[in-house]
PDB file as gemmi writes it, atoms N, CA and C in Angstrom:
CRYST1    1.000    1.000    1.000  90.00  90.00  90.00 P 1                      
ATOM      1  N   UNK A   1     104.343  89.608  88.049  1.00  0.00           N  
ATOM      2  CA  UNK A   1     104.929  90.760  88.716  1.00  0.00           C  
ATOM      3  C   UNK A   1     104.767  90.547  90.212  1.00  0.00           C  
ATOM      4  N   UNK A   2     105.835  90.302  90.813  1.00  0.00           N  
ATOM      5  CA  UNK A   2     105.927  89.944  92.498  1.00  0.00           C  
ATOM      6  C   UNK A   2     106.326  91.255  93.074  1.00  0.00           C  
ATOM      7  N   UNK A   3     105.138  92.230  93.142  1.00  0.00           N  
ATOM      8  CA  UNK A   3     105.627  93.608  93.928  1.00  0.00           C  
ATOM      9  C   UNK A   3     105.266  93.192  95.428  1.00  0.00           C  
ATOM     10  N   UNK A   4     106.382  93.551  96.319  1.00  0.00           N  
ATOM     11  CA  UNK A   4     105.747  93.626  98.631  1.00  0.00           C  
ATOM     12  C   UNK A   4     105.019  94.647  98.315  1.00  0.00           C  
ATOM     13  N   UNK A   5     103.339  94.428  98.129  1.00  0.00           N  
ATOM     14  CA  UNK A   5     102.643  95.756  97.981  1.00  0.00           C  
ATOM     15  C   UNK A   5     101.767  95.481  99.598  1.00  0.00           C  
ATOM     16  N   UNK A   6     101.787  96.415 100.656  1.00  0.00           N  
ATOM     17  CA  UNK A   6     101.358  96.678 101.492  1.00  0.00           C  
ATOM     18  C   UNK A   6     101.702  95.615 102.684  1.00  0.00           C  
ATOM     19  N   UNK A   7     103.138  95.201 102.304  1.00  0.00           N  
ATOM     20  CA  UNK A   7     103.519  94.157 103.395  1.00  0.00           C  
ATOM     21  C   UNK A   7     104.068  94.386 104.832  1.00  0.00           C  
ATOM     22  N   UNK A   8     105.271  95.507 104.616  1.00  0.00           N  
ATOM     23  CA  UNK A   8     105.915  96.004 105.983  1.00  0.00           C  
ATOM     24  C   UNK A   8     105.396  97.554 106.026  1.00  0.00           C  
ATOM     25  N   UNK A   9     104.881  98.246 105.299  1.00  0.00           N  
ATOM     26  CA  UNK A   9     103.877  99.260 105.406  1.00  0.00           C  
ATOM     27  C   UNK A   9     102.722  99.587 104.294  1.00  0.00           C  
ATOM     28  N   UNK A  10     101.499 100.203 104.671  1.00  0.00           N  
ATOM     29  CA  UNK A  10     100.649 100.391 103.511  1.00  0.00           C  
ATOM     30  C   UNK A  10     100.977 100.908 102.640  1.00  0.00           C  
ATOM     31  N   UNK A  11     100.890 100.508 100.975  1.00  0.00           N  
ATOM     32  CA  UNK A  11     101.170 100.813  99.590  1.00  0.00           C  
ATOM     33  C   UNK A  11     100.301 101.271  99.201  1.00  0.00           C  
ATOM     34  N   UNK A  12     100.174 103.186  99.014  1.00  0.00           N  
ATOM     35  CA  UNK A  12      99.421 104.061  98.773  1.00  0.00           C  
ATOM     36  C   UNK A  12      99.137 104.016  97.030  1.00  0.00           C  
ATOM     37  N   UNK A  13      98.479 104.292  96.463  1.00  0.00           N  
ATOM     38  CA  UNK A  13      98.129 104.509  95.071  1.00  0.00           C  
ATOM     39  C   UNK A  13      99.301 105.572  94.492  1.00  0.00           C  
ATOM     40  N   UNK A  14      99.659 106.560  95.637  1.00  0.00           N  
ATOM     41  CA  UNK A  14     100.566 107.591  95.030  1.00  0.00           C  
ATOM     42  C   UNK A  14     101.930 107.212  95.246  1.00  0.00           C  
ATOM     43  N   UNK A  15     102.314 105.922  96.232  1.00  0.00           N  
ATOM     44  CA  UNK A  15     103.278 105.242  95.995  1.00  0.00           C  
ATOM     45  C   UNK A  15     103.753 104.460  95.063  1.00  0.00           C  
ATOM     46  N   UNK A  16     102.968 104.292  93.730  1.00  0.00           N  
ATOM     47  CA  UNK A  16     104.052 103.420  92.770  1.00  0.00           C  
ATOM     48  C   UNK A  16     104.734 103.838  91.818  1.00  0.00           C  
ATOM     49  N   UNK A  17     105.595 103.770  91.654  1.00  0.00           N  
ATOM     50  CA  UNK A  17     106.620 104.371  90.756  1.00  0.00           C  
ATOM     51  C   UNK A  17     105.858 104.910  89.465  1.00  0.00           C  
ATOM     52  N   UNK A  18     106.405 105.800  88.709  1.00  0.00           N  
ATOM     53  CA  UNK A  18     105.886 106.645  87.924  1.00  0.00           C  
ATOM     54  C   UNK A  18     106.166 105.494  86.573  1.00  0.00           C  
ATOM     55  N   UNK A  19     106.824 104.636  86.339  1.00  0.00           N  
ATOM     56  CA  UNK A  19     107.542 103.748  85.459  1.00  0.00           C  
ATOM     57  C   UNK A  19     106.330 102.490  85.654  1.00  0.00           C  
ATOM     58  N   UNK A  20     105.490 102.933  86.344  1.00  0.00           N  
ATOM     59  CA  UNK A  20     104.481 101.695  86.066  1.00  0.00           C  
ATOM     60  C   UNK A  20     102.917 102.217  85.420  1.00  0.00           C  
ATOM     61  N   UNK A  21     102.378 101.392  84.762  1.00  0.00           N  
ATOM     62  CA  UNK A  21     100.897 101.940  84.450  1.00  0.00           C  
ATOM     63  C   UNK A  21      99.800 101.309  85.040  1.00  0.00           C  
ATOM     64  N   UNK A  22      99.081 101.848  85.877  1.00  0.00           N  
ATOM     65  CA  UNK A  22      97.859 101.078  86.175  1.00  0.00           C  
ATOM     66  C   UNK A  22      96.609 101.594  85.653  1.00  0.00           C  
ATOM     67  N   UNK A  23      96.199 100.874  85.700  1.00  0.00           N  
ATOM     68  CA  UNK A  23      95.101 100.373  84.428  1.00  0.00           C  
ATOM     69  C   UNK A  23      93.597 100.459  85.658  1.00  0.00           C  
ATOM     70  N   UNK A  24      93.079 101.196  85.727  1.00  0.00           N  
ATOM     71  CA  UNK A  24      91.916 101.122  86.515  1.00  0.00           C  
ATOM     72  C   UNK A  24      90.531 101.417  85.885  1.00  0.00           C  
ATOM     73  N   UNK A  25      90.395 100.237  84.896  1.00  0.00           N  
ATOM     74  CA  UNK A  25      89.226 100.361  84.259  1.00  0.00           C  
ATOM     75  C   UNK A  25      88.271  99.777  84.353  1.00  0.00           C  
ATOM     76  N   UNK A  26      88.207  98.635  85.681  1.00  0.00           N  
ATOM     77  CA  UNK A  26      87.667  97.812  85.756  1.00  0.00           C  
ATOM     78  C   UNK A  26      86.553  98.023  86.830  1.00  0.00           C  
ATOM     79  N   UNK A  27      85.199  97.472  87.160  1.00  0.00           N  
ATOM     80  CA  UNK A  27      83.881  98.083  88.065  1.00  0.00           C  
ATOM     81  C   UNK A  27      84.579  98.333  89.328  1.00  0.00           C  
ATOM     82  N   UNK A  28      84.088  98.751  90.324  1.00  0.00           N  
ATOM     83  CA  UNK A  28      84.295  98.758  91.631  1.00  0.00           C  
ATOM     84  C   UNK A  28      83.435  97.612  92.199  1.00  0.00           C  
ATOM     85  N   UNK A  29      83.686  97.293  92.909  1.00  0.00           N  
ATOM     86  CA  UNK A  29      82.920  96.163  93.872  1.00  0.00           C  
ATOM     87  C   UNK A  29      83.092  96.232  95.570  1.00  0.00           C  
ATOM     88  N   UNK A  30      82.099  96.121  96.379  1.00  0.00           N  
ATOM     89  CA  UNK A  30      82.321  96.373  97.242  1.00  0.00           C  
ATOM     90  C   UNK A  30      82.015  95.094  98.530  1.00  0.00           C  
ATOM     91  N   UNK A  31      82.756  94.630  99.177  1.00  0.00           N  
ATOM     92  CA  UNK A  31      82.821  93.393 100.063  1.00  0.00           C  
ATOM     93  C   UNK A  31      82.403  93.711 101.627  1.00  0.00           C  
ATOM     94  N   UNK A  32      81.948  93.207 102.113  1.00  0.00           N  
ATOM     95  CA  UNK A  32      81.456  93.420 103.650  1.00  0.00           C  
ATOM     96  C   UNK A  32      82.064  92.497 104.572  1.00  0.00           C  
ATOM     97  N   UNK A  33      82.337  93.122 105.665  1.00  0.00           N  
ATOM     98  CA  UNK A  33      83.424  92.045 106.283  1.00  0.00           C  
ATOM     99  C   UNK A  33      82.601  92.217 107.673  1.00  0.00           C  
ATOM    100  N   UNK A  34      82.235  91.023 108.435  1.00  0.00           N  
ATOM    101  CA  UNK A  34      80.790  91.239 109.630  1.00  0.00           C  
ATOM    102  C   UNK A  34      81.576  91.944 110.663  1.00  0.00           C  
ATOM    103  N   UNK A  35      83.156  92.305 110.783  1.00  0.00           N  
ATOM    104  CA  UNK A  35      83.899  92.613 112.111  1.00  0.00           C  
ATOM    105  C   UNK A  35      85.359  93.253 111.328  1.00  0.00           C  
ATOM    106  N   UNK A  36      85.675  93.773 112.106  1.00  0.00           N  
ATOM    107  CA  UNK A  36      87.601  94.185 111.257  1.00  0.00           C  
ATOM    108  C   UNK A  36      88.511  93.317 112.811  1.00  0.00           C  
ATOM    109  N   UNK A  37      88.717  92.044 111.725  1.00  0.00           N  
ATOM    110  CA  UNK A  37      89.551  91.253 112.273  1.00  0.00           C  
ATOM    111  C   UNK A  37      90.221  90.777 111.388  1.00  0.00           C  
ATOM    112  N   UNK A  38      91.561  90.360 112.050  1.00  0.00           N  
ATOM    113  CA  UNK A  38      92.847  89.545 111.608  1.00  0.00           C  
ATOM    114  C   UNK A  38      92.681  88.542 110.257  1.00  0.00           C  
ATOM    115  N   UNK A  39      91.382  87.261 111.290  1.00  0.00           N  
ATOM    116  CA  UNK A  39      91.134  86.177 109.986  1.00  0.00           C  
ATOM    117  C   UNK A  39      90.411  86.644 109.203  1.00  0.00           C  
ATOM    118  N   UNK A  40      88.792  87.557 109.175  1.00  0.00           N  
ATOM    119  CA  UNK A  40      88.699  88.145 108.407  1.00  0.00           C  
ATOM    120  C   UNK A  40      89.370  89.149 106.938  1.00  0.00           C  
ATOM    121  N   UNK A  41      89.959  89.645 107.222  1.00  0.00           N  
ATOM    122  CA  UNK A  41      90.934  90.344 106.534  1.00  0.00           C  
ATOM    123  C   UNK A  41      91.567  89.445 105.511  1.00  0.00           C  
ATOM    124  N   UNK A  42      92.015  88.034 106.768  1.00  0.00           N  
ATOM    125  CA  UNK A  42      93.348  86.961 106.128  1.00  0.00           C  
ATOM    126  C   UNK A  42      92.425  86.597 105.132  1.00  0.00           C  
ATOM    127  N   UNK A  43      91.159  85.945 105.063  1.00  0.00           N  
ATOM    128  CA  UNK A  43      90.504  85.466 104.557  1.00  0.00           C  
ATOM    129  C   UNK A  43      89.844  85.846 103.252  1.00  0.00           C  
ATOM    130  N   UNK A  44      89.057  87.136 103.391  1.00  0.00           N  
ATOM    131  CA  UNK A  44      89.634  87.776 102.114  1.00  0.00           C  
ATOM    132  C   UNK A  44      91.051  88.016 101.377  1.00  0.00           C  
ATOM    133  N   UNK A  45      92.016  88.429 101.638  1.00  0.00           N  
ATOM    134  CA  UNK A  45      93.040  88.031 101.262  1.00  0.00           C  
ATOM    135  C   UNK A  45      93.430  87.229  99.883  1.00  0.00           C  
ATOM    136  N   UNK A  46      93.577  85.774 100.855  1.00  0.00           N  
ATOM    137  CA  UNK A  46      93.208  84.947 100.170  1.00  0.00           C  
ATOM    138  C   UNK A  46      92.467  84.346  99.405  1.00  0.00           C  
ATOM    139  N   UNK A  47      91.692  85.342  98.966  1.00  0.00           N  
ATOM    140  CA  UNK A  47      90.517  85.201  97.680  1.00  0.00           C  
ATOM    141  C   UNK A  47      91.159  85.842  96.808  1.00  0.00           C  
ATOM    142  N   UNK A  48      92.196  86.835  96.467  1.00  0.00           N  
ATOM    143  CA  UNK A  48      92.636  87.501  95.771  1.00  0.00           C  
ATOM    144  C   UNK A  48      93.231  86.821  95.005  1.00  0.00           C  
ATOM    145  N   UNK A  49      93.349  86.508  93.684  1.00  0.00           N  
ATOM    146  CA  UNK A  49      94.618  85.216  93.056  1.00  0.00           C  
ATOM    147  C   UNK A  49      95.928  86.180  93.009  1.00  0.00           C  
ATOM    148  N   UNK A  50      96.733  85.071  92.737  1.00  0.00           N  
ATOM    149  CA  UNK A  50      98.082  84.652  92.315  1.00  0.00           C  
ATOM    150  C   UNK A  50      98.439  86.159  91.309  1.00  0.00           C  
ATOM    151  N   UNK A  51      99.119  87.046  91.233  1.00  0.00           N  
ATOM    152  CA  UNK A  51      99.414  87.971  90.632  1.00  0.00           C  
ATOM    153  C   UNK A  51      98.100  88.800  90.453  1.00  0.00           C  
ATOM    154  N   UNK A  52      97.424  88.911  91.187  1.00  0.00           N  
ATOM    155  CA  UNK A  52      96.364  90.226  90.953  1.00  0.00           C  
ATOM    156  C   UNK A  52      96.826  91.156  91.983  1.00  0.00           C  
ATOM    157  N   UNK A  53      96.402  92.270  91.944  1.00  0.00           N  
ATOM    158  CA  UNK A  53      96.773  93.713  92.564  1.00  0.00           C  
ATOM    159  C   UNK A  53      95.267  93.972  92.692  1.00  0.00           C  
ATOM    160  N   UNK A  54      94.754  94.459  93.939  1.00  0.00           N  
ATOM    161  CA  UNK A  54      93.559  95.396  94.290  1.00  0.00           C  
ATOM    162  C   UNK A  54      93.837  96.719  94.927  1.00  0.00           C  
ATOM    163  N   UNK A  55      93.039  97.692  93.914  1.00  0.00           N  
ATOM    164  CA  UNK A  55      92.825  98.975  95.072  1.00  0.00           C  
ATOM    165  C   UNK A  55      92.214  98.696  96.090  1.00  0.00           C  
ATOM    166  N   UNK A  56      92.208  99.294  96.936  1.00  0.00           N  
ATOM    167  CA  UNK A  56      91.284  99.098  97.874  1.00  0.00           C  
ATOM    168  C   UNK A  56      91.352 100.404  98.940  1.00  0.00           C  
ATOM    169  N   UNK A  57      89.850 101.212  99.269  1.00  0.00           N  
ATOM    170  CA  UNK A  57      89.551 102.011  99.711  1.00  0.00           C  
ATOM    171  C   UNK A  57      88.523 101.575 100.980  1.00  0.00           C  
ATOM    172  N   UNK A  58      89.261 101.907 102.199  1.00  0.00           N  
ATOM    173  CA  UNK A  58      88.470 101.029 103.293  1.00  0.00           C  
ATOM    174  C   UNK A  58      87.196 102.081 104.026  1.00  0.00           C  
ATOM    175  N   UNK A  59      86.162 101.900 104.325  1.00  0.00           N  
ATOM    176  CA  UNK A  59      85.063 102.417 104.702  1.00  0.00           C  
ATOM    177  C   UNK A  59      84.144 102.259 105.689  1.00  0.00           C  
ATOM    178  N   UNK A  60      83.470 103.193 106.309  1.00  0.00           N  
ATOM    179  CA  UNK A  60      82.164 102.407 107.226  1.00  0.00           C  
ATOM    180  C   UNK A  60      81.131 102.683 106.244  1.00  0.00           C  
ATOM    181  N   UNK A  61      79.949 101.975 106.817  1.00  0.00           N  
ATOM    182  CA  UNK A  61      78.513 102.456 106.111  1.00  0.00           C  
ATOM    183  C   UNK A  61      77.586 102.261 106.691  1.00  0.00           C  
ATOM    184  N   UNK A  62      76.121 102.239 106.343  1.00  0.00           N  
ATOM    185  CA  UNK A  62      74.898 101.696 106.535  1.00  0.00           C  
ATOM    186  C   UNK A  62      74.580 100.482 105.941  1.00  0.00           C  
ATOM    187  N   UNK A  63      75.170 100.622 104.326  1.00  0.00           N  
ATOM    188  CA  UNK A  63      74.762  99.850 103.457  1.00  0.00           C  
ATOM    189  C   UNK A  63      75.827  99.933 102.435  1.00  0.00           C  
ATOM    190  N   UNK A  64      75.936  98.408 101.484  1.00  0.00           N  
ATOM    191  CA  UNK A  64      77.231  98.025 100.536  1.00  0.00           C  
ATOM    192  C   UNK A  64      77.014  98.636  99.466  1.00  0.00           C  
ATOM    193  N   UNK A  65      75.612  99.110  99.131  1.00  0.00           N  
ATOM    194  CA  UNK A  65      75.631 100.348  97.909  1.00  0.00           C  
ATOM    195  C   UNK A  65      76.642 100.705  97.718  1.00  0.00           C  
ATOM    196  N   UNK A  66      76.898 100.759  96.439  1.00  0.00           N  
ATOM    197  CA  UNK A  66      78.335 101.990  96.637  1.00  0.00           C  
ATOM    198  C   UNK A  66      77.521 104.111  96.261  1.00  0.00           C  
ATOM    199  N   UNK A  67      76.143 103.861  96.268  1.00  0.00           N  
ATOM    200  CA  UNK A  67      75.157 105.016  96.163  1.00  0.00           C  
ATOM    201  C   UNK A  67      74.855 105.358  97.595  1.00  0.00           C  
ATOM    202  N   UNK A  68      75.174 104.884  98.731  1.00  0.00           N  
ATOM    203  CA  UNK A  68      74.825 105.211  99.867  1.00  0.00           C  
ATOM    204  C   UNK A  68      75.832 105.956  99.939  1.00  0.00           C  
ATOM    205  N   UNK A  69      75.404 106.836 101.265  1.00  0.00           N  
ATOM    206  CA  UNK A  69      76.521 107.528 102.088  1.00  0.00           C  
ATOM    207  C   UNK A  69      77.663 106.706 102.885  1.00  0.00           C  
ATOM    208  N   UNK A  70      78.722 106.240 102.657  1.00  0.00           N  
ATOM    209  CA  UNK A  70      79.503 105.973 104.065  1.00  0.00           C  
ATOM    210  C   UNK A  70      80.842 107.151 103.965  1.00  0.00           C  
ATOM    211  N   UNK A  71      81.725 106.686 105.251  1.00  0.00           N  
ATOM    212  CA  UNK A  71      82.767 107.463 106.015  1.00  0.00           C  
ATOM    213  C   UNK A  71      84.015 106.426 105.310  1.00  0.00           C  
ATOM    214  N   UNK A  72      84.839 107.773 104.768  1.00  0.00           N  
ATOM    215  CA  UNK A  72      85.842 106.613 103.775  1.00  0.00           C  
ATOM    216  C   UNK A  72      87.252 107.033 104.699  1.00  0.00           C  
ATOM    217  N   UNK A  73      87.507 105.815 105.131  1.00  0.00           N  
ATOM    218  CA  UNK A  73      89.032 105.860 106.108  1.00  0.00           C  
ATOM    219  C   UNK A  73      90.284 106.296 105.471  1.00  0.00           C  
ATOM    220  N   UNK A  74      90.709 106.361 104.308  1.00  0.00           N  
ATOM    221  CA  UNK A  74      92.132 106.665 104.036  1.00  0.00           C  
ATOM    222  C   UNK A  74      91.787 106.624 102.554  1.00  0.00           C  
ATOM    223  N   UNK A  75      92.815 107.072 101.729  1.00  0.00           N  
ATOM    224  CA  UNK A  75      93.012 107.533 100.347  1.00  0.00           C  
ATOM    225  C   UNK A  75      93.382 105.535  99.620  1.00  0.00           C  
ATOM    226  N   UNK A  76      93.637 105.814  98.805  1.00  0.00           N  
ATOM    227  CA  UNK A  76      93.361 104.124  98.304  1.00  0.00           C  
ATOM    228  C   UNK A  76      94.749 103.535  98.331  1.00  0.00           C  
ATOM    229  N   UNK A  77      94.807 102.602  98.623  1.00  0.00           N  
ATOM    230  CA  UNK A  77      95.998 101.652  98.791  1.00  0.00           C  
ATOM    231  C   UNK A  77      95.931 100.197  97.868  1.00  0.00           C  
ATOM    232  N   UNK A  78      97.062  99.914  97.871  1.00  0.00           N  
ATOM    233  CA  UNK A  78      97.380  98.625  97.440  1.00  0.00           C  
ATOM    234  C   UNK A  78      97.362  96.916  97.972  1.00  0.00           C  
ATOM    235  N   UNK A  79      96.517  96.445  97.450  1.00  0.00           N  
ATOM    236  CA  UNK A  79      96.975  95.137  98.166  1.00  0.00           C  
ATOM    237  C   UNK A  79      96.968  93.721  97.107  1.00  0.00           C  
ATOM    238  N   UNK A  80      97.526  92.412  97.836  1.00  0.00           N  
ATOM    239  CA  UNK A  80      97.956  91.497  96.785  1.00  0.00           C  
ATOM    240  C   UNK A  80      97.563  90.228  97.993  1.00  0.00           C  
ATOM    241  N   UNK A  81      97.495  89.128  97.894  1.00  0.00           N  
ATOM    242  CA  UNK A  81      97.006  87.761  98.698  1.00  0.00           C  
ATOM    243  C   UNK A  81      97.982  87.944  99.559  1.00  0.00           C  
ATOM    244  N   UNK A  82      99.594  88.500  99.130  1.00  0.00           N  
ATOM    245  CA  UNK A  82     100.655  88.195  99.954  1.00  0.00           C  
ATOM    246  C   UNK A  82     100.705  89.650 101.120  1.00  0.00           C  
ATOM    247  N   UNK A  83      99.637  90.349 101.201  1.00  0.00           N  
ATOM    248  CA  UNK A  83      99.586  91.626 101.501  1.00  0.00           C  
ATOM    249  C   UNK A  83      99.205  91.061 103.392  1.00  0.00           C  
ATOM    250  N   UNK A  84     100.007  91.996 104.269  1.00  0.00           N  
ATOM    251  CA  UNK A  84      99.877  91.852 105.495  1.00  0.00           C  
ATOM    252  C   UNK A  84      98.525  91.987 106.390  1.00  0.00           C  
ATOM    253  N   UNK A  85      97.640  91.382 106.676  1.00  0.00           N  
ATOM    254  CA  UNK A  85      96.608  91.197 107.526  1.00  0.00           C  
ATOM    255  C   UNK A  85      96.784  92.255 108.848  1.00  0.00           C  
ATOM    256  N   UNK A  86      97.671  92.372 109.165  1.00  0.00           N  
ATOM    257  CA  UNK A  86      97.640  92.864 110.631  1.00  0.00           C  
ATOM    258  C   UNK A  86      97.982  94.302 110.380  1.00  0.00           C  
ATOM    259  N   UNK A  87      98.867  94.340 109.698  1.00  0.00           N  
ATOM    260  CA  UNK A  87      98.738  95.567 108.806  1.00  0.00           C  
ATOM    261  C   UNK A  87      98.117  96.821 108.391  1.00  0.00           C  
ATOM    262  N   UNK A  88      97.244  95.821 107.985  1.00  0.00           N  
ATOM    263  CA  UNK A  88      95.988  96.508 107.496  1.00  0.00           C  
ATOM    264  C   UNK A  88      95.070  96.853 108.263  1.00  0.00           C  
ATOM    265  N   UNK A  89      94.766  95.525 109.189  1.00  0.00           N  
ATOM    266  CA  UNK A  89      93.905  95.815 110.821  1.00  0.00           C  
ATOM    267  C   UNK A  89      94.779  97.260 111.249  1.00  0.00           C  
ATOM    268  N   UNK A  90      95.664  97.154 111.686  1.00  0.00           N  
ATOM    269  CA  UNK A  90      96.239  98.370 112.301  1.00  0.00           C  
ATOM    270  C   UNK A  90      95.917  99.720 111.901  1.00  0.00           C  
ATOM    271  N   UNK A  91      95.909  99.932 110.655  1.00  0.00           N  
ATOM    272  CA  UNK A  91      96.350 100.623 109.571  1.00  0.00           C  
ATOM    273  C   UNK A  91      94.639 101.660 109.646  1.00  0.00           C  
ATOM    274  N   UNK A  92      93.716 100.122 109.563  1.00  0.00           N  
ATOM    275  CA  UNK A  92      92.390 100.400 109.553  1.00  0.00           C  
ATOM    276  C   UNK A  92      91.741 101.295 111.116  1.00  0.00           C  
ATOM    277  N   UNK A  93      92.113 100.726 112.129  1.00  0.00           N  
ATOM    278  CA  UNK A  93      92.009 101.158 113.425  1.00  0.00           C  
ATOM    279  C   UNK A  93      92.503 102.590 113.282  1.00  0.00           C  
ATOM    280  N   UNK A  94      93.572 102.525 113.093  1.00  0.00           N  
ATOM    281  CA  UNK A  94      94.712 103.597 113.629  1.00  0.00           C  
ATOM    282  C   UNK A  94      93.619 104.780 113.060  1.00  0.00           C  
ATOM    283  N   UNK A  95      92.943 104.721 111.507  1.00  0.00           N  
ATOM    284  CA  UNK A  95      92.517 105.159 110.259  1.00  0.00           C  
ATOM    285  C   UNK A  95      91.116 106.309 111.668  1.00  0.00           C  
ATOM    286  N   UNK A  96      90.322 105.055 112.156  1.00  0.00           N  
ATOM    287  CA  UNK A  96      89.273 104.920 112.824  1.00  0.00           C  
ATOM    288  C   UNK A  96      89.469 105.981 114.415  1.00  0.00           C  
ATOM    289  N   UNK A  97      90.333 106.239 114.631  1.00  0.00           N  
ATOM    290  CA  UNK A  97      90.944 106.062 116.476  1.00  0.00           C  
ATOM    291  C   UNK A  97      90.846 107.582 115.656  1.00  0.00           C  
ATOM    292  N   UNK A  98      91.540 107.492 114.953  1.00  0.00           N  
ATOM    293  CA  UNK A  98      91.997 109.566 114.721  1.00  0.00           C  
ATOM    294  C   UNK A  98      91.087 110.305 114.037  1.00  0.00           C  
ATOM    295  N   UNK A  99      90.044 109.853 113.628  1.00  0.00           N  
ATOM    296  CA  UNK A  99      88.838 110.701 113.037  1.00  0.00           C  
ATOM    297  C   UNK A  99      88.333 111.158 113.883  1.00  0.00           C  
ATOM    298  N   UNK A 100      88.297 111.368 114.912  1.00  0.00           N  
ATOM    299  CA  UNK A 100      87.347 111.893 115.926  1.00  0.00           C  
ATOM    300  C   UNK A 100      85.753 111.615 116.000  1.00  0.00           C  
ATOM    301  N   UNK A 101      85.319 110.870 115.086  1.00  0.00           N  
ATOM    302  CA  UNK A 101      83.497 110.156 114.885  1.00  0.00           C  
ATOM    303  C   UNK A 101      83.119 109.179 115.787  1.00  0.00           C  
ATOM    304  N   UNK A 102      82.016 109.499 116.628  1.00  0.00           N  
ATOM    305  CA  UNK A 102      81.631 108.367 117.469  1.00  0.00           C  
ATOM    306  C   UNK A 102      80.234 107.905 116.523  1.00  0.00           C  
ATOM    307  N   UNK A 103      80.350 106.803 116.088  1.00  0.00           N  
ATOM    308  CA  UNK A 103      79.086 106.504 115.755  1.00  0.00           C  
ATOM    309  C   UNK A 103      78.664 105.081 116.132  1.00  0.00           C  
ATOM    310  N   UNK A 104      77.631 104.532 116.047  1.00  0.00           N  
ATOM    311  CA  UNK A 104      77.012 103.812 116.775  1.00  0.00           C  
ATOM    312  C   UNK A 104      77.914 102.440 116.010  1.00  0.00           C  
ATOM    313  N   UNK A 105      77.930 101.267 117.196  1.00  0.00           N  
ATOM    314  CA  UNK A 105      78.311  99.933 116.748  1.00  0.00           C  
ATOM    315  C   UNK A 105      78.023  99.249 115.699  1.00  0.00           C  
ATOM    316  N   UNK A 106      76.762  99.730 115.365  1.00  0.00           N  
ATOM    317  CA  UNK A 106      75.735  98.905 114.175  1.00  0.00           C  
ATOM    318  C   UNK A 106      76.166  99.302 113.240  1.00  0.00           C  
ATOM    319  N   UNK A 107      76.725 100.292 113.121  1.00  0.00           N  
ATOM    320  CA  UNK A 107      77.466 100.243 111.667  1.00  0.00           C  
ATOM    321  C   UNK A 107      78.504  99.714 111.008  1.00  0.00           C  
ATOM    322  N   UNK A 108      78.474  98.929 109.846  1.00  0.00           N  
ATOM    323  CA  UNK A 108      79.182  97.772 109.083  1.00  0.00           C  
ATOM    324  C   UNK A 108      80.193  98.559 108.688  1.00  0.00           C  
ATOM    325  N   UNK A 109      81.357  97.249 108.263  1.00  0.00           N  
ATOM    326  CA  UNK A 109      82.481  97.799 107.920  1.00  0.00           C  
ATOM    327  C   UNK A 109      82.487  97.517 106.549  1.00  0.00           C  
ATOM    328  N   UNK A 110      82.595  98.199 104.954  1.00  0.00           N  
ATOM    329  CA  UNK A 110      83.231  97.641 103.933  1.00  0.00           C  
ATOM    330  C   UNK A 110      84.296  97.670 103.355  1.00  0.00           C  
ATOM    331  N   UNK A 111      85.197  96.921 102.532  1.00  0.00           N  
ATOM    332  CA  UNK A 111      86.492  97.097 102.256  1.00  0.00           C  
ATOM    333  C   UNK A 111      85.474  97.430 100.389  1.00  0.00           C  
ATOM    334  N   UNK A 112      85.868  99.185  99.685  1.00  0.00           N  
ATOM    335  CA  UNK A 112      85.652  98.525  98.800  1.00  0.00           C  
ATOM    336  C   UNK A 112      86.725  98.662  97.507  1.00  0.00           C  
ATOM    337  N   UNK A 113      86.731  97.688  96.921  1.00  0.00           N  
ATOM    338  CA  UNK A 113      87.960  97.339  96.155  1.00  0.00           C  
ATOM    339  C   UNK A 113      87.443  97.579  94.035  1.00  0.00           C  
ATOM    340  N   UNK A 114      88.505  97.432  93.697  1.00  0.00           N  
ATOM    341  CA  UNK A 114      88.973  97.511  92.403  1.00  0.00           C  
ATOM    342  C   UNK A 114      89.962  96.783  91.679  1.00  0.00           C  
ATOM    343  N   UNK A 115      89.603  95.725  91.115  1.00  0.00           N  
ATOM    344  CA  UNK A 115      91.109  94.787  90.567  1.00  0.00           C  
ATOM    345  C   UNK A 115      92.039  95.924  89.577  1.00  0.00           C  
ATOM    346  N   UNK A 116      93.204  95.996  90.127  1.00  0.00           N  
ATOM    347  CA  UNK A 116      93.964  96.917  88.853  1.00  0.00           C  
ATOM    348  C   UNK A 116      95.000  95.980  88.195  1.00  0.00           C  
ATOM    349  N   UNK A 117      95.456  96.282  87.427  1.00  0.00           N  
ATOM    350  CA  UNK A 117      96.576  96.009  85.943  1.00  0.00           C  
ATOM    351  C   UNK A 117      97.403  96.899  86.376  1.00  0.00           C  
ATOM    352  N   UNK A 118      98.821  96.498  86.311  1.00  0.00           N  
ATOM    353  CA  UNK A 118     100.304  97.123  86.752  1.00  0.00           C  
ATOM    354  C   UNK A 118     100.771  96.311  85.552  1.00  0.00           C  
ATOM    355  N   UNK A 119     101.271  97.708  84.631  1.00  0.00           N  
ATOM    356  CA  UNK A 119     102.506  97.426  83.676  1.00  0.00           C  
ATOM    357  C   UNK A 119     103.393  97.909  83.479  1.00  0.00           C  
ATOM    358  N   UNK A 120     104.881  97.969  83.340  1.00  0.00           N  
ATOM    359  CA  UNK A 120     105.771  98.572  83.137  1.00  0.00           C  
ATOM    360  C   UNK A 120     105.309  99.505  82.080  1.00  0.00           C  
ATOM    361  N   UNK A 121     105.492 100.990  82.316  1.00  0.00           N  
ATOM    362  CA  UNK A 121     105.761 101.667  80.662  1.00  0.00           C  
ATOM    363  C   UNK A 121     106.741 101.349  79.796  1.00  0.00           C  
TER     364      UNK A 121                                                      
END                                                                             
């Protein structure tokens, strides 16, 4: 299944057609990225294989617990290896710029994700 999921704009969870089933039964896992940059981003990315789909719910924190407290940037979106890097940087900033939270530098960024299953009904 070759869906443009989050390529020329972010692909919201409440964006996919009602004619598809996703399947979100699988753990959450959560990835730490040391900076929100371009190759970063690219780089994960490209860990994603060949026809997989991830939720992904982007966040700050203290800690990658997913039992800790962090600040969750936007409602969950879609992404795929072929999914836009800069995009997402933007997307993530833009997320960041309009919350109005000043909090200190030291706090880490996590992306945390969910492999999902997309099937036609």
């Amino acid at each position: 299944m070759n869906l443009p999921l989050t390529t020329k704009q972010i692909t919201f969870l409440s964006d996919i057609p009602s004619i598809i089933n996703v399947d979100k039964t699988s753990g959450w896992r959560c990835h730490h990225l040391n900076s929100i940059n371009v190759y970063d981003i690219q780089s994960w990315l490209k860990l994603i294989g060949d026809d997989k789909i991830y939720l992904i719910i982007p966040f700050f924190g203290t800690s990658e617990s997913l039992s800790k407290p962090r600040l969750r940037l936007s409602n969950p979106f879609l992404v795929t290896n072929e999914s836009n890097p800069v995009l997402i940087i933007n997307f993530i900033e833009e997320q960041w710029n309009s919350s109005g939270f000043n909090i200190d530098t030291t706090v880490n960024f996590y992306i945390e994700f969910k492999r999902v299953f997309l099937s036609l009904k």
